[in-house]
C-alpha atoms as one frame of an Amber mdcrd trajectory, in Angstrom:
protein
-104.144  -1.530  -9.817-102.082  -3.783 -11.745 -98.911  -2.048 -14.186-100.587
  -2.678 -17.282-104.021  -1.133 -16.017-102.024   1.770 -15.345-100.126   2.307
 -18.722-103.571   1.301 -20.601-105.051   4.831 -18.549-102.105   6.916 -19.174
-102.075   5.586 -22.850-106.267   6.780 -22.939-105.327   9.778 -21.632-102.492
  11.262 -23.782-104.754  10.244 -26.726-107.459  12.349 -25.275-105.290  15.216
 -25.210-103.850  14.320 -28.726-107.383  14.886 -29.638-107.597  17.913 -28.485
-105.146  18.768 -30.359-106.697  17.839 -33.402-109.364  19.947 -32.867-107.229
  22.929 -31.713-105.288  22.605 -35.124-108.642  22.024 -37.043-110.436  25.075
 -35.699-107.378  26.939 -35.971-107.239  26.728 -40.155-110.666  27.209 -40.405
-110.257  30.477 -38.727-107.308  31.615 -40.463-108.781  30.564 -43.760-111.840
  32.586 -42.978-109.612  35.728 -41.955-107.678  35.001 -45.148-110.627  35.443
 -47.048-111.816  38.461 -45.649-108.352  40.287 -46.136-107.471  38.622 -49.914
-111.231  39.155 -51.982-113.617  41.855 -52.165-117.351  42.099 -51.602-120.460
  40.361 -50.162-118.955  36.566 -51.072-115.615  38.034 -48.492-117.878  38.671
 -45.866-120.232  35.771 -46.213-117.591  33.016 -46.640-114.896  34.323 -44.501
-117.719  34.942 -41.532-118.799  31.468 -42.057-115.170  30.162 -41.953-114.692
  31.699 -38.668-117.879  30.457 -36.896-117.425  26.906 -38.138-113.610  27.097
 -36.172-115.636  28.537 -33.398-117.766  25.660 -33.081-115.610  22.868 -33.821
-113.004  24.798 -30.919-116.194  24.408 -28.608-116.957  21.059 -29.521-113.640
  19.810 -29.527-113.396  21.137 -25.670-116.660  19.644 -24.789-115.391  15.907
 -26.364-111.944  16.600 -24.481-113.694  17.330 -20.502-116.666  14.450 -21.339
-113.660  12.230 -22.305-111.904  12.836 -19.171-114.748  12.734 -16.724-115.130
   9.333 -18.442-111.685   8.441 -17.871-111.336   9.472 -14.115-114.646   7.849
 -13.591-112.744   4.402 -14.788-110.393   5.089 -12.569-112.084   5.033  -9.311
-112.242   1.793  -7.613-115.493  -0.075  -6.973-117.260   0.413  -3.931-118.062
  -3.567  -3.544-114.245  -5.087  -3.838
């Protein structure tokens, strides 16, 4: 494996893990925003938006570790030399 083979698969996989970052931070405000909403209003539109909020940074958490371990599979399978050369 040839020096710029290697840099081009560390370079895929620290923007894999950037990301997952991205979707850390994303699911992160949507679950703070949805907490935020349950402590700052009142009534039935605090519970139905703030519950919301914090399912959708629930989901987009899950996803965004789903994307991140298919990603890398992907990645690692790259890796692996062929079994014919």
């Amino acid at each position: 494996m040839g020096i710029n083979t290697e840099l081009a698969r560390i370079r895929t996989h620290l923007a894999n893990e950037r990301t997952l970052l991205a979707y850390i931070r994303t699911s992160i405000a949507f679950i703070l925003l949805g907490l935020g909403i349950v402590k700052l209003f009142s009534g039935s539109f605090r519970s139905f938006f703030g519950g919301i909020s914090t399912i959708v940074g629930c989901i987009i958490l899950l996803f965004g570790f789903f994307r991140f371990w298919r990603e890398r599979r992907s990645i690692c399978r790259q890796d692996e030399p062929d079994e014919g050369m």
